[in-house]
BAMIZA-596014 format. One record per residue (C-alpha): residue number from 1; residue in one letter; chain; x, y, z. Coordinates in steps of 0.2 Angstrom, whole numbers. Each point is the difference from the previous one (the first is absolute). Layout:
<rs>
R, NUM, A, A, X, Y, Z .
...
</rs>
This chain:
<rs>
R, 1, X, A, 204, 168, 95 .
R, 2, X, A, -14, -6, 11 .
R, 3, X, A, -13, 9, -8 .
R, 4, X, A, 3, -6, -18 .
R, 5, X, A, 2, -19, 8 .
R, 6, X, A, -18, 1, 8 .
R, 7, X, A, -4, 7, -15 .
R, 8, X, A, 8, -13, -11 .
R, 9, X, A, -7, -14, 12 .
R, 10, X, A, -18, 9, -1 .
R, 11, X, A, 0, -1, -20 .
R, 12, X, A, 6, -19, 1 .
R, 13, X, A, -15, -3, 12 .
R, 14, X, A, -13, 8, -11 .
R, 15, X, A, 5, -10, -15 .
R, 16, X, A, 1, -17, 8 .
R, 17, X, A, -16, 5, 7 .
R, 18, X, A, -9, 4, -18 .
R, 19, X, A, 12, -18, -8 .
R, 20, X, A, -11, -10, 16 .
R, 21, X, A, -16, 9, -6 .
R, 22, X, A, 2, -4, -19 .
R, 23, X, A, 3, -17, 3 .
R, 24, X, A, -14, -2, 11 .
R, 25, X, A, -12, 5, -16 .
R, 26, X, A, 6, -14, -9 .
R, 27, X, A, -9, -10, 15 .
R, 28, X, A, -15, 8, -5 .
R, 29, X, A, 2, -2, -17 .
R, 30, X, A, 4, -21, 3 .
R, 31, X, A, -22, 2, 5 .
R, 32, X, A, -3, 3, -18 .
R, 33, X, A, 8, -16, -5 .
R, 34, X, A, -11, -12, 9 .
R, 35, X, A, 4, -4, 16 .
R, 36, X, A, -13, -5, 13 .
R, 37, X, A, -10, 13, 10 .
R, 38, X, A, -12, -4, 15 .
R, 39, X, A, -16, 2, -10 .
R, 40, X, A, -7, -18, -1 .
R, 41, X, A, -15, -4, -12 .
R, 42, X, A, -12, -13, -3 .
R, 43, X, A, -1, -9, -18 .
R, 44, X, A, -15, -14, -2 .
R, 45, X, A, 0, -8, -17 .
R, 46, X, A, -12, -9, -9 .
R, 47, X, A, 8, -13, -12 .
R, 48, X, A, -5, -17, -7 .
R, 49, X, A, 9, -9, 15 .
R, 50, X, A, -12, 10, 12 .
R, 51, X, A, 0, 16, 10 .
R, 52, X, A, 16, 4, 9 .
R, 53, X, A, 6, 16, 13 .
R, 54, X, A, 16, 7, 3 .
R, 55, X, A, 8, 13, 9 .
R, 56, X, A, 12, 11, -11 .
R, 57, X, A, 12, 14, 6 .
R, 58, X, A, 1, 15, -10 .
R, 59, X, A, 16, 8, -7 .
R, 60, X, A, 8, 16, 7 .
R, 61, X, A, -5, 12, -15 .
R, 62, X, A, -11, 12, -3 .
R, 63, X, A, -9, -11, -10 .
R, 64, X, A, -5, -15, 12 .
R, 65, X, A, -6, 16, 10 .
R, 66, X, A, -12, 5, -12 .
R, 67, X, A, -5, -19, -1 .
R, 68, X, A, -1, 1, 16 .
R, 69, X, A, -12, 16, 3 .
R, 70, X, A, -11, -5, -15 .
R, 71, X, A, -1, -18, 11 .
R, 72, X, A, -7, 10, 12 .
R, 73, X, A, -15, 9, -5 .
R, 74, X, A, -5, -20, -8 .
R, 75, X, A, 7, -17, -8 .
R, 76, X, A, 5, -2, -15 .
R, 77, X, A, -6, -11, -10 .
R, 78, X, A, 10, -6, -15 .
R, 79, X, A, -4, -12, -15 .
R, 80, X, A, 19, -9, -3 .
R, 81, X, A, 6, -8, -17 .
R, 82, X, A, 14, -10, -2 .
R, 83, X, A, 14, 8, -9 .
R, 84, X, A, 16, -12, -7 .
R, 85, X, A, -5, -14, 13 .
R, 86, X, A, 9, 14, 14 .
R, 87, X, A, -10, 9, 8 .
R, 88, X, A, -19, 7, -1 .
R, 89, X, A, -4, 18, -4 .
R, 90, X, A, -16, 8, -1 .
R, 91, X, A, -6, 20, 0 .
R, 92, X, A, 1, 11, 16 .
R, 93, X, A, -13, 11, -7 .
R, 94, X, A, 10, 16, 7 .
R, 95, X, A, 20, 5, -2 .
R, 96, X, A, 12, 0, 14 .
R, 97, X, A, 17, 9, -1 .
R, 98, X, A, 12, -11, -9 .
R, 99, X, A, 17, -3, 11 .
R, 100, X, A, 8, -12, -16 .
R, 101, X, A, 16, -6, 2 .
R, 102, X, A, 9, -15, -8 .
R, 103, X, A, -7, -16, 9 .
R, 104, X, A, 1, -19, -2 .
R, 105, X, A, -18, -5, 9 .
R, 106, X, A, -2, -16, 12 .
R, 107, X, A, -15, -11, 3 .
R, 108, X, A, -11, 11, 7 .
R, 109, X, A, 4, 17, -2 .
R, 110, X, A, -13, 12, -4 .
R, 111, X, A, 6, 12, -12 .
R, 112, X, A, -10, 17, -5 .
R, 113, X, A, 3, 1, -24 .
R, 114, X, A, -2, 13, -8 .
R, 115, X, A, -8, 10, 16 .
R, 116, X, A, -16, -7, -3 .
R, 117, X, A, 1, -21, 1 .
R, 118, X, A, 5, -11, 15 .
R, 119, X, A, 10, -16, -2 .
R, 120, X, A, 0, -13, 9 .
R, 121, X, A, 18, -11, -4 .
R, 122, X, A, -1, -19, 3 .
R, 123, X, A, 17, -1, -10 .
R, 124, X, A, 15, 13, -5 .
R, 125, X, A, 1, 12, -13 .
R, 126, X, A, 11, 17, 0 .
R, 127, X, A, -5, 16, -6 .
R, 128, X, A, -3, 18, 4 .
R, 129, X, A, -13, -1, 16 .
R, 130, X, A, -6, 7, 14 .
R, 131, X, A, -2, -14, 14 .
R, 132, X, A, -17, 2, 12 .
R, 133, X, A, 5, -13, 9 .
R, 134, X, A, 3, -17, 5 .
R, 135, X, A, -11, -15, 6 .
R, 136, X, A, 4, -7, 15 .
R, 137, X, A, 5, -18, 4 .
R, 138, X, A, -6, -10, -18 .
R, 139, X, A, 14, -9, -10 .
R, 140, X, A, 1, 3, -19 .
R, 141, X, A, -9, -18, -1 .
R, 142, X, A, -14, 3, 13 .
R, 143, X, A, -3, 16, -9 .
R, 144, X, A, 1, -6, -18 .
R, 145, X, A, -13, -15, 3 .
R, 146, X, A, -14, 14, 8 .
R, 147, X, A, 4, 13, -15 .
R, 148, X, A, -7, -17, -9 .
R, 149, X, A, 2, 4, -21 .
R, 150, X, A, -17, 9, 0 .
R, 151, X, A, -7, 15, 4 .
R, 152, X, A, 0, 5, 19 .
R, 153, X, A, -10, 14, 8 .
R, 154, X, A, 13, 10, 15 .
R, 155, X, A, -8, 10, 14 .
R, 156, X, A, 10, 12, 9 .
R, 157, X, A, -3, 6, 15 .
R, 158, X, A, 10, 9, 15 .
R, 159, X, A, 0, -12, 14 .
R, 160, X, A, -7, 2, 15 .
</rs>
């Protein structure tokens, strides 16, 4: 009777054990919706109202750590339009890994379309993305009067 409780209590063990495990994937899979990582960046952009830098923080995917690595080698420099008076978006010249998930974007999150385009958001919108980033310490109205309504040339670089 002994035997088969230890057995019994063993069982239980192993399968609590594999529930904790599971679970703590879903932590890992909570990275690939957005949230913050420790990689920091640097963002200097040219507008009609001047140039401007800011620090970003990369998202927790696979994808702000392909940003990141192709930062590395060099800067990026990105010619920016302005789509639907929300947010710039311009050409990466390369793909990244896509990590889309439903999202309503905030003033300025940078968002990786379509694998190959980086946005800038100085205003909400939701749709399947995959978020890069965030940058850091700029309200939506700070951000919205140095996107200006023109063009604006981004330079993105890993900071030192």
């Amino acid at each position: 009777m002994k035997k088969i409780f230890i057995v019994l209590m063993s069982i239980f063990l192993l399968a609590s054990t594999a529930c904790a495990n599971g679970n703590s994937s879903k932590g890992a899979n909570a990275s690939n919706k957005g949230e913050l990582s420790d990689m920091k960046i640097s963002i200097q952009i040219t507008s009609d109202s001047g140039s401007h830098t800011f620090a970003a923080t990369l998202a927790d995917n696979s994808s702000a750590m392909a940003f990141y690595e192709l930062l590395e080698k060099d800067p990026v420099t990105i010619k920016m339009t302005d789509y639907g008076n929300f947010e710039k978006v311009g050409p990466l010249g390369t793909k990244l890994p896509r990590n889309d998930t439903q999202i309503t974007t905030q003033a300025g999150d940078i968002i990786l379309y379509q694998g190959n385009q980086i946005t800038i958001y100085y205003d909400t919108n939701s749709w399947n993305f995959t978020r890069l980033g965030k940058v850091d310490g700029v309200t939506q109205a700070e951000l919205k009067k140095i996107l200006g309504k023109g063009n604006v040339t981004a330079v993105f670089s890993v900071m030192e």
